[in-house]
VMD Tcl script that builds the backbone (N, CA, C; Angstrom):
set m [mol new atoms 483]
animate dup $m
set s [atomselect $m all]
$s set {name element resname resid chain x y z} {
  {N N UNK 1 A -0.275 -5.747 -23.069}
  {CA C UNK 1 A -1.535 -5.380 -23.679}
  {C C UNK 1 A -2.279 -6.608 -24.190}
  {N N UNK 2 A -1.439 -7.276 -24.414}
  {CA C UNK 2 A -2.090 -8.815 -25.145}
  {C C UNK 2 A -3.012 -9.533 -23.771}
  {N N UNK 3 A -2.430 -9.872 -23.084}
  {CA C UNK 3 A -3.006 -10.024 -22.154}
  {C C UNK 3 A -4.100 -9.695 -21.526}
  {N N UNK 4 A -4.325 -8.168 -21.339}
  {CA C UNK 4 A -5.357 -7.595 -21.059}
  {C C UNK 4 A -6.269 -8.080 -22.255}
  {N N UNK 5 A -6.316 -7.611 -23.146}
  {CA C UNK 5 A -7.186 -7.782 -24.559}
  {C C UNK 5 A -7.493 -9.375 -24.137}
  {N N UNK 6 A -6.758 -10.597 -23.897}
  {CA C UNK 6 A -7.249 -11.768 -23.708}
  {C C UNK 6 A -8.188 -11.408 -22.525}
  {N N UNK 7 A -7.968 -11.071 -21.643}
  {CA C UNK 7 A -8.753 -11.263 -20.434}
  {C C UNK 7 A -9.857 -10.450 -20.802}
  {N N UNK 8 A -10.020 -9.454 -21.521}
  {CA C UNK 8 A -11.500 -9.261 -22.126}
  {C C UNK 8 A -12.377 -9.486 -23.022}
  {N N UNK 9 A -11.707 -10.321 -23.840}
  {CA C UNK 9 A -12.075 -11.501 -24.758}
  {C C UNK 9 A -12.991 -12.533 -23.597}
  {N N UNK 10 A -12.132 -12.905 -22.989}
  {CA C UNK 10 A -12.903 -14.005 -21.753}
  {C C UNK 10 A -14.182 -13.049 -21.196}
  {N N UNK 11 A -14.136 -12.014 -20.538}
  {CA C UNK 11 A -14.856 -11.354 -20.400}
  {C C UNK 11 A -16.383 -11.183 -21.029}
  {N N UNK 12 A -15.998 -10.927 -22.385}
  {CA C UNK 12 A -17.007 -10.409 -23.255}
  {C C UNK 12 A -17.905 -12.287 -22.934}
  {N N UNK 13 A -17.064 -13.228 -23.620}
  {CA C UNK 13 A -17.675 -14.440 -24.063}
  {C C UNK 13 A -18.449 -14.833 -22.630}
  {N N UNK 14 A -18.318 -14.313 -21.804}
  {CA C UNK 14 A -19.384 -14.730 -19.991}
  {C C UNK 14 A -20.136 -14.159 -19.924}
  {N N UNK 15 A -20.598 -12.771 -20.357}
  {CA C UNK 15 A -21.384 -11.903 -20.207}
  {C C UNK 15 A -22.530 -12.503 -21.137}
  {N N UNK 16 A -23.901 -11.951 -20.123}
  {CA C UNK 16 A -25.113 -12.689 -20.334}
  {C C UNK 16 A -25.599 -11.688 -21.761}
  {N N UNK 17 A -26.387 -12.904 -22.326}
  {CA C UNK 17 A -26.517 -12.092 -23.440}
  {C C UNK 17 A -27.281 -10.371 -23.851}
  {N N UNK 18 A -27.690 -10.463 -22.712}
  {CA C UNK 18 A -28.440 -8.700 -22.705}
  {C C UNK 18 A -27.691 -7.858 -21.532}
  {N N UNK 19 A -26.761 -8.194 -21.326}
  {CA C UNK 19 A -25.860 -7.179 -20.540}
  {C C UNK 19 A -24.534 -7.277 -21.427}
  {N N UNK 20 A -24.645 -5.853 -20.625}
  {CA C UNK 20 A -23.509 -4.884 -22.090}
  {C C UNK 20 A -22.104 -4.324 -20.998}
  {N N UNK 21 A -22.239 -4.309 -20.170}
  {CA C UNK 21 A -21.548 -3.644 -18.854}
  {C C UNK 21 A -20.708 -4.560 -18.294}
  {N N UNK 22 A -18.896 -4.404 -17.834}
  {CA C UNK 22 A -18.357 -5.437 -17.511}
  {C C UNK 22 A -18.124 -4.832 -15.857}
  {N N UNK 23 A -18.783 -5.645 -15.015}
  {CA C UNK 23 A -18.886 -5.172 -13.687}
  {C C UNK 23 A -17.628 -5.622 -12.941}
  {N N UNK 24 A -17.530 -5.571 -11.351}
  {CA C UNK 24 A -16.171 -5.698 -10.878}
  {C C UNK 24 A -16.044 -7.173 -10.441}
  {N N UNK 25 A -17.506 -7.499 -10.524}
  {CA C UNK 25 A -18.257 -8.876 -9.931}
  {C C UNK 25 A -17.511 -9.357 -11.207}
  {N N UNK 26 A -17.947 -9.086 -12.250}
  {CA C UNK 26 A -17.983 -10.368 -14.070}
  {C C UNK 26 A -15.880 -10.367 -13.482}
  {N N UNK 27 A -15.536 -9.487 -13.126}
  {CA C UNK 27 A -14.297 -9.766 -13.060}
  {C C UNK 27 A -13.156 -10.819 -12.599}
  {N N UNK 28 A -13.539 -10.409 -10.698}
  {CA C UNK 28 A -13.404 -11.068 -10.196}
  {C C UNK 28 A -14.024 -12.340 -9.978}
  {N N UNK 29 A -14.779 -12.907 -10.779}
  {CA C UNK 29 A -15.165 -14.251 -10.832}
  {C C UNK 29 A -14.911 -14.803 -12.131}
  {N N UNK 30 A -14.088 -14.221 -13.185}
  {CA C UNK 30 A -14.023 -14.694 -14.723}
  {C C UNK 30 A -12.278 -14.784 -14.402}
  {N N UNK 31 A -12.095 -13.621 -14.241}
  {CA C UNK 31 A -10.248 -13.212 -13.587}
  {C C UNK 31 A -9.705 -13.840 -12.555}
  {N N UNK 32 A -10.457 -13.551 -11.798}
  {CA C UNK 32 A -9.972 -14.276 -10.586}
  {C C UNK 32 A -8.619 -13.179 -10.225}
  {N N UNK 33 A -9.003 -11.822 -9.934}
  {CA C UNK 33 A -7.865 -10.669 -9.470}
  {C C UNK 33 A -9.095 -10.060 -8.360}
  {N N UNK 34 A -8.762 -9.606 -7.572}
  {CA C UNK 34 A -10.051 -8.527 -7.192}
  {C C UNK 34 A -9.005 -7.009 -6.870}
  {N N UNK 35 A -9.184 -6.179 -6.840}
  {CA C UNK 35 A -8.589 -4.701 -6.613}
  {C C UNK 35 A -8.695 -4.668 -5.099}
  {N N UNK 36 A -9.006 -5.641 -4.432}
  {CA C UNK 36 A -8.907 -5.408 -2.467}
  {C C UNK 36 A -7.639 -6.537 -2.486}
  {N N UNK 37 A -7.243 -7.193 -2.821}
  {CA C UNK 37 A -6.183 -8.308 -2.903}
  {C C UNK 37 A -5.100 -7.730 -3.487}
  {N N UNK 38 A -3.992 -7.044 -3.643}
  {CA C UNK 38 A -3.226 -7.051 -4.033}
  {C C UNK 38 A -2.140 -6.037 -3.394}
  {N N UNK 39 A -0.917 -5.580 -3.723}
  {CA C UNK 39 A 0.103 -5.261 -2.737}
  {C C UNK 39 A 0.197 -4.227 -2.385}
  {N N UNK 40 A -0.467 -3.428 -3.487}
  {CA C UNK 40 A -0.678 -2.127 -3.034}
  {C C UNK 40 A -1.515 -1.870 -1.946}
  {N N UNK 41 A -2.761 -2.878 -1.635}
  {CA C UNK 41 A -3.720 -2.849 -0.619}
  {C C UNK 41 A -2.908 -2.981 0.812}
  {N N UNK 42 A -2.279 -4.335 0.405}
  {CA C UNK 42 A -1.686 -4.766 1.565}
  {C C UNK 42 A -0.386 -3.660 2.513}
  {N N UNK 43 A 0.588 -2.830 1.190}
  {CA C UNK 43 A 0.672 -1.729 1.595}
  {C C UNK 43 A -0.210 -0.667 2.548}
  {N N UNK 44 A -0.959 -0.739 2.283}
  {CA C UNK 44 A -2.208 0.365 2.977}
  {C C UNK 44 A -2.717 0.269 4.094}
  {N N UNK 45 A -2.877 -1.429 4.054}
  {CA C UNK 45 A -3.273 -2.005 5.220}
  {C C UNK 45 A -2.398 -1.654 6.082}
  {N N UNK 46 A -0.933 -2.359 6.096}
  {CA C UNK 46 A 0.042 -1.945 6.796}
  {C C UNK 46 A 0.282 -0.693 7.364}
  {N N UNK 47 A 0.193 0.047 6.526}
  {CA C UNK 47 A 0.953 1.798 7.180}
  {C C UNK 47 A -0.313 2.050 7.615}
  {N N UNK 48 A -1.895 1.374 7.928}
  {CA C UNK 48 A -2.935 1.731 8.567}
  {C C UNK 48 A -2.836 1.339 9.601}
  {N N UNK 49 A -2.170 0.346 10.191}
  {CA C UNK 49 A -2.216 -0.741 10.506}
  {C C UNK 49 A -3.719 -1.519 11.081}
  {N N UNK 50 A -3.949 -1.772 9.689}
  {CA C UNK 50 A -5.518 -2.668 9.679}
  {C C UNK 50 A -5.022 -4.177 9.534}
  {N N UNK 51 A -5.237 -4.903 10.877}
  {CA C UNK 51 A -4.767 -6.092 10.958}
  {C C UNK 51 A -6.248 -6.896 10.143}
  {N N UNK 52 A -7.095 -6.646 10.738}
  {CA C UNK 52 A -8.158 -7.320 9.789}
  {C C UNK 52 A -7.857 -7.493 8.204}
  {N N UNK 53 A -7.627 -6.138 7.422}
  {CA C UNK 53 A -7.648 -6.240 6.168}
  {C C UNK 53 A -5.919 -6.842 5.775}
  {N N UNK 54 A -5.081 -6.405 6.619}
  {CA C UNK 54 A -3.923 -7.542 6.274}
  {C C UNK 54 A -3.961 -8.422 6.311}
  {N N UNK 55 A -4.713 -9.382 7.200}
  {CA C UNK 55 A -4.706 -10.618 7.126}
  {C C UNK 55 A -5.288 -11.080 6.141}
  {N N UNK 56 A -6.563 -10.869 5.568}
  {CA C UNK 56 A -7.482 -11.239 4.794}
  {C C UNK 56 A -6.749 -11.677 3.378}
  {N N UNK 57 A -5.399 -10.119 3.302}
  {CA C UNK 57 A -5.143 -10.018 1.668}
  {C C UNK 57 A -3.884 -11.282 1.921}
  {N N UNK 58 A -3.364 -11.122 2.859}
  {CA C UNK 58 A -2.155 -12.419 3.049}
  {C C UNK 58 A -2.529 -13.620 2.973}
  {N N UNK 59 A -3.860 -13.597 3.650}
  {CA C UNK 59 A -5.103 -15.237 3.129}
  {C C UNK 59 A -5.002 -15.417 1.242}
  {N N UNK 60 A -5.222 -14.329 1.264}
  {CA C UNK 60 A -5.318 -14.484 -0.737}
  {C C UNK 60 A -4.233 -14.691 -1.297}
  {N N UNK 61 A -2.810 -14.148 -0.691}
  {CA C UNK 61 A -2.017 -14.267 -1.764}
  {C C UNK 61 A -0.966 -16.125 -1.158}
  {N N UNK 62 A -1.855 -16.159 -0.093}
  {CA C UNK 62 A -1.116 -17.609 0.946}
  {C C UNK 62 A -1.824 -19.002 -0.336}
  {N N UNK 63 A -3.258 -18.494 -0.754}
  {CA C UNK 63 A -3.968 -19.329 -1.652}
  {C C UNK 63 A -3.593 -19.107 -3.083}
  {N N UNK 64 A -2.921 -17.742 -3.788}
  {CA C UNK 64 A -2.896 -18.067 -5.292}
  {C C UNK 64 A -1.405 -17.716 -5.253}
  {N N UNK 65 A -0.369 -18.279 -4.520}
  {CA C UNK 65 A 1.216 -17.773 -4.130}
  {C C UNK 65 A 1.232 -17.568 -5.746}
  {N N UNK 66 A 1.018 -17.848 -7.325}
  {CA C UNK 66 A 1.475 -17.923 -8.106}
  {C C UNK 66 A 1.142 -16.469 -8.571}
  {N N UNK 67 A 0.485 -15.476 -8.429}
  {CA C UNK 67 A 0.195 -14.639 -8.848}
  {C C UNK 67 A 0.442 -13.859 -7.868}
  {N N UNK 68 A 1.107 -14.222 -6.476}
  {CA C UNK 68 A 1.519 -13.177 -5.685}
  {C C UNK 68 A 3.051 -13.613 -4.901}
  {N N UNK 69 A 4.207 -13.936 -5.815}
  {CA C UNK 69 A 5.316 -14.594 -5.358}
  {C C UNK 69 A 5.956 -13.362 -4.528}
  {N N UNK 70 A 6.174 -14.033 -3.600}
  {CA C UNK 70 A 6.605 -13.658 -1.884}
  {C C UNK 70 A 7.616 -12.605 -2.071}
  {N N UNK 71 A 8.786 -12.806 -3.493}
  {CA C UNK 71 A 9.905 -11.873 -3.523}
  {C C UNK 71 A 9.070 -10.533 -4.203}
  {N N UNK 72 A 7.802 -10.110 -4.746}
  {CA C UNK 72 A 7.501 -8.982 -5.046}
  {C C UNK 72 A 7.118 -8.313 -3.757}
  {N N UNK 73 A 5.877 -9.363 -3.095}
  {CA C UNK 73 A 5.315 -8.765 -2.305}
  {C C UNK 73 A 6.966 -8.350 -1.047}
  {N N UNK 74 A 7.846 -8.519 -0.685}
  {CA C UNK 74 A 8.786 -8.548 -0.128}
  {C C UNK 74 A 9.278 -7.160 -0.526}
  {N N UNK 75 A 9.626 -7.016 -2.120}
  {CA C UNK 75 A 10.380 -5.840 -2.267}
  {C C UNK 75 A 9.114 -5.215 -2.750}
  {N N UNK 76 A 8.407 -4.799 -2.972}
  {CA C UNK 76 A 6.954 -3.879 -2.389}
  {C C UNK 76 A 6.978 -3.508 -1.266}
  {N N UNK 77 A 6.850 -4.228 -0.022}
  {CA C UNK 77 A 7.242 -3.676 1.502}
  {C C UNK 77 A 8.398 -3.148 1.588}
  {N N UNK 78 A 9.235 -3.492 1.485}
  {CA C UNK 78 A 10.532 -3.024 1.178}
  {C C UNK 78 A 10.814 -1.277 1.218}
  {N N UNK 79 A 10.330 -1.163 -0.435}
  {CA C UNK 79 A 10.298 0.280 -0.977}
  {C C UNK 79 A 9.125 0.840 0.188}
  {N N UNK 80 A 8.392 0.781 0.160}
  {CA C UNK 80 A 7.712 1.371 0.980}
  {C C UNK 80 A 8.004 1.587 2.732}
  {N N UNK 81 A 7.992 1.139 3.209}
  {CA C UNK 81 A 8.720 0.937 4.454}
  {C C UNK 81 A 10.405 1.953 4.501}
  {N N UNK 82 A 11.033 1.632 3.080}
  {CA C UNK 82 A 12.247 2.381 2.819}
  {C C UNK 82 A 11.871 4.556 2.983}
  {N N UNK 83 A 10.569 4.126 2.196}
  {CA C UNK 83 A 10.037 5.521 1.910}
  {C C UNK 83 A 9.744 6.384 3.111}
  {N N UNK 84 A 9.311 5.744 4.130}
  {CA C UNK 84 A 8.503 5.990 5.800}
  {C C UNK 84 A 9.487 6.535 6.190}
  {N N UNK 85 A 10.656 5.520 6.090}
  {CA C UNK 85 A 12.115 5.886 6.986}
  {C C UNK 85 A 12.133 6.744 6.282}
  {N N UNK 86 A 12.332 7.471 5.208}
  {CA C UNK 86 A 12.953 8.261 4.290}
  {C C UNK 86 A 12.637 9.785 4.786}
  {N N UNK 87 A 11.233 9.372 4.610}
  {CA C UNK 87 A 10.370 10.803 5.673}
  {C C UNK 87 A 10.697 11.280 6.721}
  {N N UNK 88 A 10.876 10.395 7.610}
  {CA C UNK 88 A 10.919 11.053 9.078}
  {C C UNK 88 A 12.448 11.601 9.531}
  {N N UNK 89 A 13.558 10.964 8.123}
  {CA C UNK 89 A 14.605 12.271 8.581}
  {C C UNK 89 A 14.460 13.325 7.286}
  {N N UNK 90 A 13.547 13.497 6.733}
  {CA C UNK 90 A 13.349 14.727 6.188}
  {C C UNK 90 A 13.309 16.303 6.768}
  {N N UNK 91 A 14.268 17.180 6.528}
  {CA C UNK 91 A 14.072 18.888 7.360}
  {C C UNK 91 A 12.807 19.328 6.844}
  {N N UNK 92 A 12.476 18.919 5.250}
  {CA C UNK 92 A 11.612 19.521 5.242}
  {C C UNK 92 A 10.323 19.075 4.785}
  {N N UNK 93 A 8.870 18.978 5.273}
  {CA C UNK 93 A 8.230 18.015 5.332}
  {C C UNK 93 A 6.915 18.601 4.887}
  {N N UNK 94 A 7.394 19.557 4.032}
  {CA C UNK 94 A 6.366 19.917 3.274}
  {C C UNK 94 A 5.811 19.084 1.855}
  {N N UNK 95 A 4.549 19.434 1.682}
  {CA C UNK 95 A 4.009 18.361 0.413}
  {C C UNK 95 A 4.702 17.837 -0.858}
  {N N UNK 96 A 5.190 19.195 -1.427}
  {CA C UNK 96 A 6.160 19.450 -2.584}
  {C C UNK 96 A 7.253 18.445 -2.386}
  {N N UNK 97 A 7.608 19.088 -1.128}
  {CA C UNK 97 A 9.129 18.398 -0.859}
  {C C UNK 97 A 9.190 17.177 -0.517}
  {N N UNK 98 A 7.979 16.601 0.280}
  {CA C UNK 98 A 7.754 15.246 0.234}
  {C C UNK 98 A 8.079 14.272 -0.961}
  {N N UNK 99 A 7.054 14.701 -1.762}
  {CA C UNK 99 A 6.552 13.874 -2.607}
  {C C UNK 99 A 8.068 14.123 -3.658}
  {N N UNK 100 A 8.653 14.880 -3.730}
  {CA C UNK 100 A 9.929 14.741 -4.828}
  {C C UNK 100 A 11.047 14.304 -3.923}
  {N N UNK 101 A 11.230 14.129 -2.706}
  {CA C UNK 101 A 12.243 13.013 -1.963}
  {C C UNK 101 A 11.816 11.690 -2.394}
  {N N UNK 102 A 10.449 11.215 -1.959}
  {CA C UNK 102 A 9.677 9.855 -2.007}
  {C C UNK 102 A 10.111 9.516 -3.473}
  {N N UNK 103 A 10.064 10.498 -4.412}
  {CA C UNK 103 A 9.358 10.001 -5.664}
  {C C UNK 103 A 8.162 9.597 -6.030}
  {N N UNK 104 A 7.069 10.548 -5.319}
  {CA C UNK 104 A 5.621 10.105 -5.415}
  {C C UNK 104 A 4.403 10.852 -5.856}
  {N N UNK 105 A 3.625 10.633 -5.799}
  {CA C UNK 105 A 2.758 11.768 -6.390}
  {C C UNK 105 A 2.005 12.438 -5.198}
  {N N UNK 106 A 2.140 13.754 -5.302}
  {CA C UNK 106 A 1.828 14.530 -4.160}
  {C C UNK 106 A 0.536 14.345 -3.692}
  {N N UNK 107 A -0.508 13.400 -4.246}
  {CA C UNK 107 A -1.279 12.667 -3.534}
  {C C UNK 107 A -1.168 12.352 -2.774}
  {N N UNK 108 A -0.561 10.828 -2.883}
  {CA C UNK 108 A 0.000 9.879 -1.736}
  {C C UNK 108 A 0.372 10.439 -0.425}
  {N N UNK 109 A 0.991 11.787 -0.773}
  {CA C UNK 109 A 1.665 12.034 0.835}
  {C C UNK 109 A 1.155 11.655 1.883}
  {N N UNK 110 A -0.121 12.192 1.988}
  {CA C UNK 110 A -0.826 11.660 3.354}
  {C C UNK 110 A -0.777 10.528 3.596}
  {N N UNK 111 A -0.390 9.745 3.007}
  {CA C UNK 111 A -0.647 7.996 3.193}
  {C C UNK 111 A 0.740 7.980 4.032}
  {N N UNK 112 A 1.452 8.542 3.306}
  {CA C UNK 112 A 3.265 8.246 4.106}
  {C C UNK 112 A 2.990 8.727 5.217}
  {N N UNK 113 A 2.500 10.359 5.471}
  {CA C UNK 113 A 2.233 10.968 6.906}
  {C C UNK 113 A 1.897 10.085 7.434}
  {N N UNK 114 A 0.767 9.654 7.302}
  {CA C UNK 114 A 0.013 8.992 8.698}
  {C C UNK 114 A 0.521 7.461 9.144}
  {N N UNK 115 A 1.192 6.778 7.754}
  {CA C UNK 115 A 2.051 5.371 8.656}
  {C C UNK 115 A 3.071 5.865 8.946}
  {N N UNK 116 A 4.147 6.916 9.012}
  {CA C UNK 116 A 5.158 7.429 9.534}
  {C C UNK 116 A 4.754 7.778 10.908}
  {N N UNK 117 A 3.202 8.347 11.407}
  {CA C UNK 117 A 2.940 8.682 12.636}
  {C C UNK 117 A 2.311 7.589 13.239}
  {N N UNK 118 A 2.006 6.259 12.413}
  {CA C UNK 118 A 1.865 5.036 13.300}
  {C C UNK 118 A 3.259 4.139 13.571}
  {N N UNK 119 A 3.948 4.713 12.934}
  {CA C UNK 119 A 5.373 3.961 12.638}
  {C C UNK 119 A 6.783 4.886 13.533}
  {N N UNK 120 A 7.020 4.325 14.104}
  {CA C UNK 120 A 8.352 5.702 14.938}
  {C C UNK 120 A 10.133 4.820 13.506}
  {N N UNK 121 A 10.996 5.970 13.828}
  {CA C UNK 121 A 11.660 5.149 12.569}
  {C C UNK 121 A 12.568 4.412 13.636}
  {N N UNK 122 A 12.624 4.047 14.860}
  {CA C UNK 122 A 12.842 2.900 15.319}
  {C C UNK 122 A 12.036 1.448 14.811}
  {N N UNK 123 A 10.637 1.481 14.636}
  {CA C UNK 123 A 10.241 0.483 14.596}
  {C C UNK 123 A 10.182 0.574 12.711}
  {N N UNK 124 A 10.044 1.298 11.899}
  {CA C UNK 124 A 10.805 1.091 10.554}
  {C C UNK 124 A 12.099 -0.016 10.160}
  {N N UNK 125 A 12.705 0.119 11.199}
  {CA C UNK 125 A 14.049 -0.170 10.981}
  {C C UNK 125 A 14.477 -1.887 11.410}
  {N N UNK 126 A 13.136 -1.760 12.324}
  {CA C UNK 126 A 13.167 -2.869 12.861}
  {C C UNK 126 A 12.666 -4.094 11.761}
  {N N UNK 127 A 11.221 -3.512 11.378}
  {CA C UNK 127 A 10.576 -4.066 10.172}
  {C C UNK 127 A 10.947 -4.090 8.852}
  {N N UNK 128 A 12.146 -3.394 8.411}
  {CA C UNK 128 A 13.140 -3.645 7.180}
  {C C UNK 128 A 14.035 -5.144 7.496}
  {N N UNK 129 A 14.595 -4.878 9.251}
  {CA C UNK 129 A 15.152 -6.101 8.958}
  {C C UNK 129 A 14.338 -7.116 9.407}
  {N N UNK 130 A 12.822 -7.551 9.651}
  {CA C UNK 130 A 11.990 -8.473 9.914}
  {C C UNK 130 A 11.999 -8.520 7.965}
  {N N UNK 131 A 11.833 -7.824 7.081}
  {CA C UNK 131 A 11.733 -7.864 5.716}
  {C C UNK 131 A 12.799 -8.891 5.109}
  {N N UNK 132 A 13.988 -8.512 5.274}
  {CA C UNK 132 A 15.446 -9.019 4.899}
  {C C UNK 132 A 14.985 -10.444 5.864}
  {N N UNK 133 A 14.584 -10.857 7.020}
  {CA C UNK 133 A 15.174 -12.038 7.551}
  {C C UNK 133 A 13.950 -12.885 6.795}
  {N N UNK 134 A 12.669 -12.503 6.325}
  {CA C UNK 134 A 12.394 -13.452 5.170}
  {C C UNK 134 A 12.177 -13.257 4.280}
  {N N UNK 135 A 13.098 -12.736 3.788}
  {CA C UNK 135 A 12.976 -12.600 2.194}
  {C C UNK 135 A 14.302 -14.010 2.403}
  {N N UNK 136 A 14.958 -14.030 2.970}
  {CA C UNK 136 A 16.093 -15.363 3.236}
  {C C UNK 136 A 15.166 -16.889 3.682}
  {N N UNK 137 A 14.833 -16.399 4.397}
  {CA C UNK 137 A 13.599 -17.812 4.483}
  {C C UNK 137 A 12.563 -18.050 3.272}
  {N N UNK 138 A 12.214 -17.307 2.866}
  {CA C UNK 138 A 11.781 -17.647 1.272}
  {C C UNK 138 A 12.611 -17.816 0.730}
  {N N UNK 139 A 13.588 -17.972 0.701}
  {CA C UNK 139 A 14.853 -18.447 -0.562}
  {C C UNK 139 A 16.024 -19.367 0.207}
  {N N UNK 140 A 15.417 -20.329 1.595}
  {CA C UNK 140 A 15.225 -21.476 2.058}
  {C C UNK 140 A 17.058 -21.214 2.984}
  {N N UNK 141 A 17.141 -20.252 3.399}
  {CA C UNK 141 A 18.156 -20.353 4.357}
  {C C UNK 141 A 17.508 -19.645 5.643}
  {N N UNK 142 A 17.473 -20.574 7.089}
  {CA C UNK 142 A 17.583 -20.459 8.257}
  {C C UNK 142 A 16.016 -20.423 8.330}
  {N N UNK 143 A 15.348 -21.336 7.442}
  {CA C UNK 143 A 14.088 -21.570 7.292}
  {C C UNK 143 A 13.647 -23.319 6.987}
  {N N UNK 144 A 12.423 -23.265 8.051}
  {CA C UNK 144 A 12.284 -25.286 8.463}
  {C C UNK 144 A 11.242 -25.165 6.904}
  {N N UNK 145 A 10.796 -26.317 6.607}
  {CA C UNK 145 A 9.516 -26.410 5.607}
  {C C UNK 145 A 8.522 -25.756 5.398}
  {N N UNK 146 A 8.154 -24.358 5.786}
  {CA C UNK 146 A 7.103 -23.376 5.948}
  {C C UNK 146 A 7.000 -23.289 4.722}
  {N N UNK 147 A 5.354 -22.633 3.915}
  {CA C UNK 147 A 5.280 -22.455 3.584}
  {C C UNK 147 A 5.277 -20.734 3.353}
  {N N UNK 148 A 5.264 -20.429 1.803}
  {CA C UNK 148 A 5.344 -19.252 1.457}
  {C C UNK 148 A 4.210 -18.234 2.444}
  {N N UNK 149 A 2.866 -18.748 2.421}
  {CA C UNK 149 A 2.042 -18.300 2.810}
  {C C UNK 149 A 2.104 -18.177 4.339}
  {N N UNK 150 A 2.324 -19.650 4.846}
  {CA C UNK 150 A 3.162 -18.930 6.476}
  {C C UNK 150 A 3.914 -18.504 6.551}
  {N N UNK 151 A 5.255 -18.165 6.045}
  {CA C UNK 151 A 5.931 -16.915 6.265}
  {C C UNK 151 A 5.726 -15.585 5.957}
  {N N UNK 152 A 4.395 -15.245 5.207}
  {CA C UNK 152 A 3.930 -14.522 5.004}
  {C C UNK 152 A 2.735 -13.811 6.012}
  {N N UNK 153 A 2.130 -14.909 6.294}
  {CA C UNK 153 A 1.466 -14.549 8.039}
  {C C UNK 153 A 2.408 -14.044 8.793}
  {N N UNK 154 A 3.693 -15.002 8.919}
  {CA C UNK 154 A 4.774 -14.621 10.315}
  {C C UNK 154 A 4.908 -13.299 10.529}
  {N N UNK 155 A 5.466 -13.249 9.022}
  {CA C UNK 155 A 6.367 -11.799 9.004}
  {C C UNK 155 A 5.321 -10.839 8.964}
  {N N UNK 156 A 3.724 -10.360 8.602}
  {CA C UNK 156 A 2.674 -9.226 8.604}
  {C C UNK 156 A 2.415 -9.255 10.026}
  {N N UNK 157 A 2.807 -10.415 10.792}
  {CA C UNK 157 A 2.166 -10.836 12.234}
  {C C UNK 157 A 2.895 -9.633 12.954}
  {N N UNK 158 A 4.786 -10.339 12.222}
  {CA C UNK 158 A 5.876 -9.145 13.266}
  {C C UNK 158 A 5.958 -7.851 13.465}
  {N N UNK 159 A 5.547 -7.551 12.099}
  {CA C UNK 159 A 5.099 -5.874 11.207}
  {C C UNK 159 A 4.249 -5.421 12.027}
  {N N UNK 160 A 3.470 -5.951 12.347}
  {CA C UNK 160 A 1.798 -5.177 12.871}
  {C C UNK 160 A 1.860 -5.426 14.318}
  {N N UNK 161 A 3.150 -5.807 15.058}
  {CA C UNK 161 A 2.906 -5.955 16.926}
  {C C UNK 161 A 4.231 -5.750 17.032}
}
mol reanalyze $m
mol bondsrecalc $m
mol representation Tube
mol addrep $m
């Protein structure tokens, strides 16, 4: 909470003196976060498979690695990807029942449906262990000098073809 409260402290003190309104713009240019950049997106992207918007957010987190270290974004794909598989040996694949296997909010379901029907759980399985082989190259075994951010291209590259 402290945090937040700082970052709108900063906030308030940028804002021009006759505007009262903290826009998404005053944000992302005071913050430096934007709500299209982050893992949950990149999630989305993925089970869309929107190579455009994956790449873009892997550009962002290749430039601020400090606010997007490789082992979250890693076990973020992870769980999710875990969840896909999880679905497709489900008997029963109704909403309810979805969403209390997943652990999710019966929102979301559709999001799982439809990358489960871009996703066969052959190629799930495949992309858990493209997950596991760098999450090891980020933590510098059977990996040359790459950076975080190129192994982060590599591996969205392997995911998405």
């Amino acid at each position: 909470m402290s945090k937040v409260a700082n970052e709108l402290n900063k906030l308030i003190i940028t804002l021009p003196e006759n505007e009262k309104k903290i826009t998404l713009e005053h944000i992302e240019s005071n913050v430096g976060i934007s709500k299209d950049y982050n893992v949950f997106e990149l999630r989305n992207a993925l089970g869309n498979k929107d190579v455009l918007k994956a790449n873009r957010i892997i550009d962002y987190f290749a430039r601020n690695p400090n606010n997007n270290p490789m082992v979250t974004v890693i076990g973020s794909l992870y769980s999710y990807f875990a969840s896909i598989l999880t679905y497709h040996y489900l008997s029963d694949k109704s909403q309810s029942s979805v969403a209390s296997a997943l652990k999710i909010n019966p929102f979301f379901v559709k999001d799982y449906v439809a990358a489960a029907q871009k996703y066969p759980a052959q190629k799930i399985v495949q992309i858990i262990s493209i997950l596991r082989e760098y999450d090891l190259k980020s933590k510098g075994v059977g990996s040359t000098s790459a950076s975080n951010g190129d192994l982060l291209r590599e591996m969205v590259f392997k995911i998405l073809h």
